[in-house]
C-alpha positions, 0 to 999 in steps of 0.5 A: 485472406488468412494472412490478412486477418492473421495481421490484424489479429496481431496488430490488435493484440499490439495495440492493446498492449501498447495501450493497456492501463499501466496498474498503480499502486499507492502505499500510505506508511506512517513512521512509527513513533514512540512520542506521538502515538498509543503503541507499547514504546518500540526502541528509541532508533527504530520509534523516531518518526522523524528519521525514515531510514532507521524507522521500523515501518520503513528503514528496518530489515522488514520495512518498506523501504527495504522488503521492495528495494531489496526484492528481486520483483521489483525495481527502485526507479526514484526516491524523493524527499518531498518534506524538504521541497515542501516543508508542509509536506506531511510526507518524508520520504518517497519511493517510486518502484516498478515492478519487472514483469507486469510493469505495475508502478508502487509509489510508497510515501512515508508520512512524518510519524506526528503526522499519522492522522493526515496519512490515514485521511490521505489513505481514507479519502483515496477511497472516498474520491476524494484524494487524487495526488499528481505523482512526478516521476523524473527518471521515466518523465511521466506523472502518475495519478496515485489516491483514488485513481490507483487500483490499489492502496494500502497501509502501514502503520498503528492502528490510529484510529484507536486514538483518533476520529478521521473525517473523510471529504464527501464525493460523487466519485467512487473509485473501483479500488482495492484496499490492504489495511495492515496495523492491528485490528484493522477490519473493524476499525476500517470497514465502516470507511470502506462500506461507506465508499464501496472500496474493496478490501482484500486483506484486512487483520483481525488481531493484534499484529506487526505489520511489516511490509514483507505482509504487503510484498507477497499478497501484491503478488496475488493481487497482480494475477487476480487471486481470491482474497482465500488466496491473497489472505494464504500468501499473508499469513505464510509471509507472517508465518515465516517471519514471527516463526509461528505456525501457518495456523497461527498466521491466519489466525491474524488476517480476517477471512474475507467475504469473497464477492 
């Protein structure tokens, strides 16, 4: 009698595994450009939104292109050129990735720089239910619903919505999603967005900032194990820390302090 319910205690557990829901991630990256956007003028190779692979918020040493491809977290399963498939495609470049111990996959699109508004209001009607992109992946024939239908979206970028209005579309569909928005001051320029669509940031900056994807990298890693925000927002600013070579303090002093329900 043990031994039968021993057996269906491990095919349960089996199945559940089988079955659970893969996690997705969707990374929203708006190339830096120095012609098209209010920021204080980068340099000319690294500001071109028209080149992702020498672009500063995808291509550069702290870009997400090469903080995830070169992580031993994680692993790059497939890049695509959807532009060039698609020339109404907003988006230049992307990448597919998988995480190696929980499997979570992270689909990193990188918007032509010109083209910041669509990217916000991709990123901002994912919240609304209104955004929800079949995403094709060759290597692994499968298709993965990304926008409203990931658990997970974030942002890289400028700030845009300091020069522009974005009109999100309207839907019954709210989403339980969560959200890390990285550019300067994003919590009181988003969170009348997500108050609205009842998404759920768990990083958001209060300062001026650079948002490198080193930021995004480190707070994934608590978010997979279902830290606090307290705990997400430590790993953040410890990364930001690091790497601008400023005290811990100094880190948080970047990243708003979240209210934790």
């Amino acid at each position: 009698m043990k031994s039968i319910r021993y057996i269906a205690l491990v095919l349960t557990f089996l199945c559940s595994s089988v079955f659970a829901e893969q996690k997705i991630i969707h990374l929203f990256v708006a190339l830096c450009d120095n012609e098209s956007q209010g920021i204080h003028p980068v340099g000319a190779k690294i500001g071109d939104g028209d080149k992702p692979e020498d672009n500063l918020y995808w291509g550069c040493s702290d870009g997400a292109q090469k903080i995830f491809g070169r992580s031993k977290l994680w692993t790059k399963i497939e890049e695509q050129k959807p532009q060039e498939a698609n020339a109404n495609s907003p988006i230049m470049r992307r990448i597919i990735f998988q995480h190696k111990k929980t499997k979570t996959i992270l689909i990193a699109d990188a918007y032509q720089g010109k083209l910041i508004k669509q990217c916000m209001t991709d990123y901002l009607n994912s919240s609304s239910g209104a955004f929800s992109p079949d995403i094709e992946c060759a290597k692994l024939k499968k298709t993965f619903k990304a926008g409203s239908e990931s658990k997970l979206t974030a942002f890289i970028g400028h700030n845009g919505l300091m020069e522009h209005t974005v009109a999100t579309t309207k839907t019954d569909y709210k989403p339980k999603l969560d959200t890390i928005t990285l550019c300067c001051v994003s919590d009181s320029y988003f969170k009348p967005y997500f108050k609205d669509t009842g998404t759920t940031p768990i990083l958001q900056t209060k300062s001026l900032m650079y948002p490198g994807a080193f930021i995004l990298h480190d707070a994934i890693e608590g978010w997979l194990i279902s830290e606090s925000k307290d705990k997400i927002r430590t790993r953040a600013a410890k990364a930001y820390a690091k790497n601008q070579k400023i005290s811990v303090k100094g880190g948080y002093s970047i990243f708003t302090k979240l209210d934790s329900n």
